[in-house]
PDB file of N, CA, C and O in Angstrom:
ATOM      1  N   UNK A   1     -14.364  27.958  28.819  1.00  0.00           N
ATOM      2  CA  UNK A   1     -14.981  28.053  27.510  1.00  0.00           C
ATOM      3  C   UNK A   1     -15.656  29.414  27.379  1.00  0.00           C
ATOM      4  O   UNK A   1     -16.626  29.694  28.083  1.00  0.00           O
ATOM      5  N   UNK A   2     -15.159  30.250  26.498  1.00  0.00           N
ATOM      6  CA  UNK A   2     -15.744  31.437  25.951  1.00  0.00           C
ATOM      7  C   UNK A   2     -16.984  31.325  25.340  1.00  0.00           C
ATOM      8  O   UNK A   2     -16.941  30.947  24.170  1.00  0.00           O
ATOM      9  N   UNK A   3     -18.389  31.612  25.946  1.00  0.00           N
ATOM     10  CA  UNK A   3     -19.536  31.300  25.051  1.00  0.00           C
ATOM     11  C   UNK A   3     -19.873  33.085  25.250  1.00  0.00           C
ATOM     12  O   UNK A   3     -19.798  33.922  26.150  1.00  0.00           O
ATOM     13  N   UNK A   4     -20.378  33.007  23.449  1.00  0.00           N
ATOM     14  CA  UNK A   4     -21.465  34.594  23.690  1.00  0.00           C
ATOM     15  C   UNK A   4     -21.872  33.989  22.274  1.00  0.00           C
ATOM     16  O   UNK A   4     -21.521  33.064  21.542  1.00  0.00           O
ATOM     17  N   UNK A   5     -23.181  35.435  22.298  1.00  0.00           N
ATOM     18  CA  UNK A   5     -24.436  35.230  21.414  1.00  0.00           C
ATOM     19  C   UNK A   5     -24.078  35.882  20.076  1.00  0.00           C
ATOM     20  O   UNK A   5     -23.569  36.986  19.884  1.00  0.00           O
ATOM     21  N   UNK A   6     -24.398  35.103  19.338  1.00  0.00           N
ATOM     22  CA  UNK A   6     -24.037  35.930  17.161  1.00  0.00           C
ATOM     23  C   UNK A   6     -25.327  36.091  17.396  1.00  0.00           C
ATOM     24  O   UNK A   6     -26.103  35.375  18.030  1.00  0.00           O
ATOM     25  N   UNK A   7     -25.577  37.558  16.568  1.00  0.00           N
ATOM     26  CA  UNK A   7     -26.691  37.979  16.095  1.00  0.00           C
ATOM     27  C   UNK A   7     -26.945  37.699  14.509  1.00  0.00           C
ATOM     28  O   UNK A   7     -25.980  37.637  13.747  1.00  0.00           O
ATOM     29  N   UNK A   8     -28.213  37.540  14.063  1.00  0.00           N
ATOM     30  CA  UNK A   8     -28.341  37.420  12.732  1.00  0.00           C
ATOM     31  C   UNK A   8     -28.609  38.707  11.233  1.00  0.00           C
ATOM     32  O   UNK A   8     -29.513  39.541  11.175  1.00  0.00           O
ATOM     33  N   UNK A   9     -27.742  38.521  10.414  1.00  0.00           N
ATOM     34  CA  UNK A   9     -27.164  39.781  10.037  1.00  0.00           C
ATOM     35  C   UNK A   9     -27.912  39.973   8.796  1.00  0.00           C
ATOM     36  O   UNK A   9     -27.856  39.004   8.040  1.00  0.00           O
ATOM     37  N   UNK A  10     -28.716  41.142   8.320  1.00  0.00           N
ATOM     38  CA  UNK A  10     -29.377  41.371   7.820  1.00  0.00           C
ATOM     39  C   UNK A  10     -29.259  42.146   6.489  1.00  0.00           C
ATOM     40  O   UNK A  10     -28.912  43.321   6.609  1.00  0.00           O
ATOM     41  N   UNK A  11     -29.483  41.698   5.269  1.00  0.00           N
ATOM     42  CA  UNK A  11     -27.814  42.575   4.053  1.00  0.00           C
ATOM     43  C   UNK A  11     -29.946  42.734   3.209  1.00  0.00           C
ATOM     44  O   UNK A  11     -30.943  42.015   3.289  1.00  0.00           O
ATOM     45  N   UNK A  12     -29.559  44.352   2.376  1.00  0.00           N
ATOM     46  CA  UNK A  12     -30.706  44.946   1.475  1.00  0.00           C
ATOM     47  C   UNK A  12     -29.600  45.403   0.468  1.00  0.00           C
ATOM     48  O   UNK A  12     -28.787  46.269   0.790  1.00  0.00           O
ATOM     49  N   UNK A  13     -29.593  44.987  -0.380  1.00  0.00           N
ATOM     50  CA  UNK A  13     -28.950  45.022  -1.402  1.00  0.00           C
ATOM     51  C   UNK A  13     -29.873  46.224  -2.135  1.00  0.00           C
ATOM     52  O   UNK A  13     -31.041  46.340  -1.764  1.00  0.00           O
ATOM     53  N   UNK A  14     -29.450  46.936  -2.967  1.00  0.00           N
ATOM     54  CA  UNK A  14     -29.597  47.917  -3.850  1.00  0.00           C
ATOM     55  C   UNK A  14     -28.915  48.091  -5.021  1.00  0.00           C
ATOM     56  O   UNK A  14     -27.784  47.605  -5.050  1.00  0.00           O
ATOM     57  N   UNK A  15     -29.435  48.835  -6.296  1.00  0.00           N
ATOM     58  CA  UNK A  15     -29.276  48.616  -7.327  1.00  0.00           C
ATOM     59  C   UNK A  15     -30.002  49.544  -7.877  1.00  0.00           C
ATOM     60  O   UNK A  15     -31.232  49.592  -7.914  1.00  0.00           O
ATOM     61  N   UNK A  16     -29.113  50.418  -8.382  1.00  0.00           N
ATOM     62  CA  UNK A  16     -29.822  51.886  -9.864  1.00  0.00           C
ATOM     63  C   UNK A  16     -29.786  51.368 -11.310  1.00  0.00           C
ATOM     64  O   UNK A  16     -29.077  50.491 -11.803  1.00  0.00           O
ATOM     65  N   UNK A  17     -30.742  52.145 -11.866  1.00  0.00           N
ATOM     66  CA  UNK A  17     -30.486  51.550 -13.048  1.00  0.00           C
ATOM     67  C   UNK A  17     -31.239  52.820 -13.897  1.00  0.00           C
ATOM     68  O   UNK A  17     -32.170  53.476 -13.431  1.00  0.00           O
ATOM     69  N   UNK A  18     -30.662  53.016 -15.182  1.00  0.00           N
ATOM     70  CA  UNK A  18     -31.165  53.683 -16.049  1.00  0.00           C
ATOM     71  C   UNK A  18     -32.495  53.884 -16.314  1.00  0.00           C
ATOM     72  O   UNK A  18     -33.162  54.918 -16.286  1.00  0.00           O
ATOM     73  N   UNK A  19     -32.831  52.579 -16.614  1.00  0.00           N
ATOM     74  CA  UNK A  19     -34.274  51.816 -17.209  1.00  0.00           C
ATOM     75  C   UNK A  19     -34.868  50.728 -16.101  1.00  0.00           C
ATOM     76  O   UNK A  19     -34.625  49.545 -15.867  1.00  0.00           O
ATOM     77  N   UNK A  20     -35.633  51.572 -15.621  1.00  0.00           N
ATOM     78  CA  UNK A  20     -36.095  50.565 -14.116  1.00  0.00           C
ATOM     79  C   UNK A  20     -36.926  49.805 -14.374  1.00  0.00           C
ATOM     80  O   UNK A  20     -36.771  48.649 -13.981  1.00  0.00           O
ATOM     81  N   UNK A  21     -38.015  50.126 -15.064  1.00  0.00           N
ATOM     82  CA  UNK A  21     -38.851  49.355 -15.579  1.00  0.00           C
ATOM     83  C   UNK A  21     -38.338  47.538 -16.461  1.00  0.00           C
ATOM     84  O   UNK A  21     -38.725  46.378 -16.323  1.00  0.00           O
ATOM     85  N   UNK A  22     -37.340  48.223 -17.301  1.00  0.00           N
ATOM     86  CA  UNK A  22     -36.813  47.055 -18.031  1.00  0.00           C
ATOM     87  C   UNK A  22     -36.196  46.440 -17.497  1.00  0.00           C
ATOM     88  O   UNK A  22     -36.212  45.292 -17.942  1.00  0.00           O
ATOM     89  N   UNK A  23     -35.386  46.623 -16.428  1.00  0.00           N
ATOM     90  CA  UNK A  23     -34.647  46.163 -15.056  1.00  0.00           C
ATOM     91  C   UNK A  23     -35.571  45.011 -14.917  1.00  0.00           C
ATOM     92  O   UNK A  23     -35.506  43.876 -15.390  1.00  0.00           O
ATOM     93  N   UNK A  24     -36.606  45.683 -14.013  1.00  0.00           N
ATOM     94  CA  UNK A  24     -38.110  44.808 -13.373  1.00  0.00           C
ATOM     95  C   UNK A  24     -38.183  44.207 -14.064  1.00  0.00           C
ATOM     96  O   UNK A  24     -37.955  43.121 -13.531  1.00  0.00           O
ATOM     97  N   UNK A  25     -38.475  43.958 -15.651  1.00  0.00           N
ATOM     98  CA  UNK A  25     -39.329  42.901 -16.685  1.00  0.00           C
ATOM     99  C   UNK A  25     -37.871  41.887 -16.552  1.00  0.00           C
ATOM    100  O   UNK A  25     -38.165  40.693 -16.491  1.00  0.00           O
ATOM    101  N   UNK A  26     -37.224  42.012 -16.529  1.00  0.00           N
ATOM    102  CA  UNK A  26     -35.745  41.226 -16.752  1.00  0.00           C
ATOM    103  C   UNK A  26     -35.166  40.052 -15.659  1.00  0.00           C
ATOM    104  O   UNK A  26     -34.636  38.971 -15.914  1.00  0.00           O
ATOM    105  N   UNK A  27     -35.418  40.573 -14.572  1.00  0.00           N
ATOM    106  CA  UNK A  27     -34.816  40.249 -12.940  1.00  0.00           C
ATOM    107  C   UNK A  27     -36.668  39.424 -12.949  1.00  0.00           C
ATOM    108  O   UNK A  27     -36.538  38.200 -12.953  1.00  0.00           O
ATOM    109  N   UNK A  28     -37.882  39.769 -12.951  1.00  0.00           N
ATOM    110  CA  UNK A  28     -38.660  38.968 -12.811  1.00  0.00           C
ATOM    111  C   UNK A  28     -38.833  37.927 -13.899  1.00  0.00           C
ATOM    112  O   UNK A  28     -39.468  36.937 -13.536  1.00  0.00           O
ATOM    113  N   UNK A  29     -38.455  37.933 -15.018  1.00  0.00           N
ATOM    114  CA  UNK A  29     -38.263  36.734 -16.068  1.00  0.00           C
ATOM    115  C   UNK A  29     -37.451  36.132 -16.385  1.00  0.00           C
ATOM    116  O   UNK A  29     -37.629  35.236 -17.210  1.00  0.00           O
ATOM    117  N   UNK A  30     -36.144  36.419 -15.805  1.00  0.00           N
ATOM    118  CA  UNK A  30     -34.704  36.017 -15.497  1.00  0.00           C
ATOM    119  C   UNK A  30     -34.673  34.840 -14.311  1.00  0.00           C
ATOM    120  O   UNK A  30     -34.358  33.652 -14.373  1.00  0.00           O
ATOM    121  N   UNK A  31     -35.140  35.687 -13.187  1.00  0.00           N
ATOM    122  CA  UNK A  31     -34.672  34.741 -12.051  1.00  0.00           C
ATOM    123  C   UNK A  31     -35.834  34.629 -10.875  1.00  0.00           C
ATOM    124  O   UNK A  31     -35.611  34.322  -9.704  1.00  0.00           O
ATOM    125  N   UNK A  32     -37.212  34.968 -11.489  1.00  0.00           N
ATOM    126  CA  UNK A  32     -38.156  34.793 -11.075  1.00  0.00           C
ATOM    127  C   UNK A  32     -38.451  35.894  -9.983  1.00  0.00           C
ATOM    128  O   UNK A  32     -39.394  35.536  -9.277  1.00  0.00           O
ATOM    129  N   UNK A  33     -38.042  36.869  -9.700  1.00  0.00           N
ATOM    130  CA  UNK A  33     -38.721  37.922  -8.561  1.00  0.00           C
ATOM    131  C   UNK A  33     -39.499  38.012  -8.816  1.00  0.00           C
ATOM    132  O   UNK A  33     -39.875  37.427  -9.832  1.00  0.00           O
ATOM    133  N   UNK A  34     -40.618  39.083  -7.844  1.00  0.00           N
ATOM    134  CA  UNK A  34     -41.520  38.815  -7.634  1.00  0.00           C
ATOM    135  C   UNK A  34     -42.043  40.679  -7.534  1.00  0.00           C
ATOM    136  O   UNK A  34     -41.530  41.344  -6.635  1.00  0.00           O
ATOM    137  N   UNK A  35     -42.850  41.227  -8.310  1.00  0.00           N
ATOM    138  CA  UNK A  35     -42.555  42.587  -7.655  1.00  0.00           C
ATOM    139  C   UNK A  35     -43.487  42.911  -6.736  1.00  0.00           C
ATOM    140  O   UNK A  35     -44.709  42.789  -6.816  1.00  0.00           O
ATOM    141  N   UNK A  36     -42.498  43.539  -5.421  1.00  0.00           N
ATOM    142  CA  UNK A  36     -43.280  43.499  -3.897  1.00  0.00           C
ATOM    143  C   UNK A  36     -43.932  44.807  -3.802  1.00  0.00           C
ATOM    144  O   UNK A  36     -45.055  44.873  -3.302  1.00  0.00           O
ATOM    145  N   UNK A  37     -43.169  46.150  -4.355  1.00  0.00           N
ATOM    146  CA  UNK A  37     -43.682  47.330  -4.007  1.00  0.00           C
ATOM    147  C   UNK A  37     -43.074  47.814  -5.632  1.00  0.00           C
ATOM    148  O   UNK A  37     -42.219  47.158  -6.227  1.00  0.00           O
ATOM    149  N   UNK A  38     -43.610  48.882  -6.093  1.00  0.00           N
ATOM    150  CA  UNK A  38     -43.464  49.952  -7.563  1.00  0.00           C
ATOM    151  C   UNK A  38     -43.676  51.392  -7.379  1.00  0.00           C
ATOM    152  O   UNK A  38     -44.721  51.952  -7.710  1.00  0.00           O
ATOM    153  N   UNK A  39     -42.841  51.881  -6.936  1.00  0.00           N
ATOM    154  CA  UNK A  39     -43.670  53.452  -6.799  1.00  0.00           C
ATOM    155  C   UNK A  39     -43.372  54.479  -7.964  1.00  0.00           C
ATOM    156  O   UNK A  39     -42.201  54.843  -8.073  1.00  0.00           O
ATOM    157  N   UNK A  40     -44.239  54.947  -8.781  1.00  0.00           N
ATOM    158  CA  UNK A  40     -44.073  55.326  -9.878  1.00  0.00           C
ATOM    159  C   UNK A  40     -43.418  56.923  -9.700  1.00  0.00           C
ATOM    160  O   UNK A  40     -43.540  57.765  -8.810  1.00  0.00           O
ATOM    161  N   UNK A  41     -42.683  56.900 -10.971  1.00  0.00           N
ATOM    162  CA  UNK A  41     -41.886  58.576 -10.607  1.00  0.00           C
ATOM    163  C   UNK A  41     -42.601  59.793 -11.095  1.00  0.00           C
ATOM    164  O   UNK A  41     -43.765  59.765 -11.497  1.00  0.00           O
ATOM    165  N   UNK A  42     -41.802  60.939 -11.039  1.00  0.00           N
ATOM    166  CA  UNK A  42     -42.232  62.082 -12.065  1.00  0.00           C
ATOM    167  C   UNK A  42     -42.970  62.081 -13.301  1.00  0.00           C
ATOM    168  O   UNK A  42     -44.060  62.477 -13.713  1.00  0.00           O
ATOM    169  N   UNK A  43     -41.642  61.301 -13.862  1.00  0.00           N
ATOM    170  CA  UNK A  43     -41.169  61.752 -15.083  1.00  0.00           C
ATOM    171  C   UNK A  43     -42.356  60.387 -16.093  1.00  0.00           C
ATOM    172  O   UNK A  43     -42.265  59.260 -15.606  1.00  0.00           O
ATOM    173  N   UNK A  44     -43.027  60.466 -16.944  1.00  0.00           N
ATOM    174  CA  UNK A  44     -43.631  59.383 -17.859  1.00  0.00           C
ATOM    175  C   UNK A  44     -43.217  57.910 -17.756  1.00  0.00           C
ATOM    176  O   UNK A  44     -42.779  57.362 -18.767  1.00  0.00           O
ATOM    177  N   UNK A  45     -43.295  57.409 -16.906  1.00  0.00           N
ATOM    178  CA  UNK A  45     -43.184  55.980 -17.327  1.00  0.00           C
ATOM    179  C   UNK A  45     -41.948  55.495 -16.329  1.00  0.00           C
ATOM    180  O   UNK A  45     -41.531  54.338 -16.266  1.00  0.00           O
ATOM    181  N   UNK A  46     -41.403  56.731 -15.491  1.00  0.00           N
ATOM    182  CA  UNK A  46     -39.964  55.971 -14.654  1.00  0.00           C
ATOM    183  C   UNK A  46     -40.808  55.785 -13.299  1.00  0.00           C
ATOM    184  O   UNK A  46     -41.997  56.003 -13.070  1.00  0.00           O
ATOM    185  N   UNK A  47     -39.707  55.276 -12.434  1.00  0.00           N
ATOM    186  CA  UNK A  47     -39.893  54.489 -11.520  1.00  0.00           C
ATOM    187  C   UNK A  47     -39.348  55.003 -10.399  1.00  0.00           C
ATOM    188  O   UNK A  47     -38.226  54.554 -10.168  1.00  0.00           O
ATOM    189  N   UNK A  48     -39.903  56.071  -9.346  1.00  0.00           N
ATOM    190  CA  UNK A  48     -39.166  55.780  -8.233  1.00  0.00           C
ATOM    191  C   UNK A  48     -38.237  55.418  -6.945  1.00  0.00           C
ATOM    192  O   UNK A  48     -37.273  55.863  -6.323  1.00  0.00           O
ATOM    193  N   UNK A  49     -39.095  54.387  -6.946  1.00  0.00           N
ATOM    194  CA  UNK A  49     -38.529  53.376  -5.878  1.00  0.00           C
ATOM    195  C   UNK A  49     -39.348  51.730  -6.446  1.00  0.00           C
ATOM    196  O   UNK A  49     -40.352  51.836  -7.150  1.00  0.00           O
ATOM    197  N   UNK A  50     -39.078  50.992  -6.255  1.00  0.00           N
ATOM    198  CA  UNK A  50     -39.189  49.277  -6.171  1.00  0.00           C
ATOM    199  C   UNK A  50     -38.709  48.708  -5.396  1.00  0.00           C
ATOM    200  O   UNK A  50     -37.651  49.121  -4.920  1.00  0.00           O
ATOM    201  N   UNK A  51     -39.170  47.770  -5.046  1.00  0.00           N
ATOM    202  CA  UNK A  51     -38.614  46.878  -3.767  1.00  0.00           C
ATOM    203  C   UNK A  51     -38.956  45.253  -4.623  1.00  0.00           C
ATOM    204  O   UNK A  51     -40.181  45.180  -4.719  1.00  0.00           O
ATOM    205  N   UNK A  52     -38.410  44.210  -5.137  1.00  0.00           N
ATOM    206  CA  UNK A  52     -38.489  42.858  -5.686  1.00  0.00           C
ATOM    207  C   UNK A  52     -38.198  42.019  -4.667  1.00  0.00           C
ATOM    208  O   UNK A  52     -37.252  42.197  -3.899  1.00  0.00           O
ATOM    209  N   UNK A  53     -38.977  41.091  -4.615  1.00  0.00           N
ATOM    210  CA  UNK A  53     -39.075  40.063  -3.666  1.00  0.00           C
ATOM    211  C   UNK A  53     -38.623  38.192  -3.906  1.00  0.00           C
ATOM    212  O   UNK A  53     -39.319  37.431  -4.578  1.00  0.00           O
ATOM    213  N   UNK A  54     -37.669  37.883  -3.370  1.00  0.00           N
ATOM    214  CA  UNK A  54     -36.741  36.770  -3.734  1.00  0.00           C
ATOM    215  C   UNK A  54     -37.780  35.718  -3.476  1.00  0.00           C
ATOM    216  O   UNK A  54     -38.214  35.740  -2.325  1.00  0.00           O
ATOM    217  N   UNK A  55     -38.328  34.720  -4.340  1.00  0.00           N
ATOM    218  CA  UNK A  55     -39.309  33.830  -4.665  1.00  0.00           C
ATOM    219  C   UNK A  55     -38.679  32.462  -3.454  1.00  0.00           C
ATOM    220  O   UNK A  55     -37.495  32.130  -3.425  1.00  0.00           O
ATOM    221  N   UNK A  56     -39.778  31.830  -2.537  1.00  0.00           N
ATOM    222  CA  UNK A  56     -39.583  30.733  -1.588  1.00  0.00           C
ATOM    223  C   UNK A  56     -38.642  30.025  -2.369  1.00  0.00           C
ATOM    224  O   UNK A  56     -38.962  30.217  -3.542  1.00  0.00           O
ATOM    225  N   UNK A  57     -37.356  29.096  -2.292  1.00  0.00           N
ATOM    226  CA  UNK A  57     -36.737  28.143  -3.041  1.00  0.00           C
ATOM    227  C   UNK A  57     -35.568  28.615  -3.934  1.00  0.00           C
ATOM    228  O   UNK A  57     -34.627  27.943  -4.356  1.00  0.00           O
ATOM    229  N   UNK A  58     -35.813  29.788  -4.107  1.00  0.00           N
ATOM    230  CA  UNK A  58     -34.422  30.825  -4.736  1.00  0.00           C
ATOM    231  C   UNK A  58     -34.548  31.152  -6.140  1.00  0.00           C
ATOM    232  O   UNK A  58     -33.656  31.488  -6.919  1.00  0.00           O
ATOM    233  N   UNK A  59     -36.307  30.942  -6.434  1.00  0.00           N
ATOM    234  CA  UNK A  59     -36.326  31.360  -8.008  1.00  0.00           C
ATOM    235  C   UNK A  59     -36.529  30.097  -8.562  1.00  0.00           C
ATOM    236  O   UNK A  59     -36.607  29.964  -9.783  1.00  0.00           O
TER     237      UNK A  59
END
């Protein structure tokens, strides 16, 4: 009998978007995320980086 060890595989999904902000209002009133991190950009009102956080139970 061939036994060896699976490791558990770890997926970060990513996603650009024009309008990040409206993204955020959408994905958290849509399907319940949660926003984990916001780092604000340059430019008036854009966005960085974000990181949204998948709610216990799947939303």
């Amino acid at each position: 009998m061939d036994t060896h060890t699976q490791t558990a595989v770890t997926l970060w999904p990513a996603l650009r978007y024009t309008d990040a902000p409206a993204a955020i209002r959408f994905l958290t009133a849509a399907f319940g995320f949660t926003e984990a991190l916001v780092v604000p950009g340059e430019a008036d009102g854009a966005i960085a980086h974000a990181e949204l956080g998948w709610p216990p139970g799947g939303g």
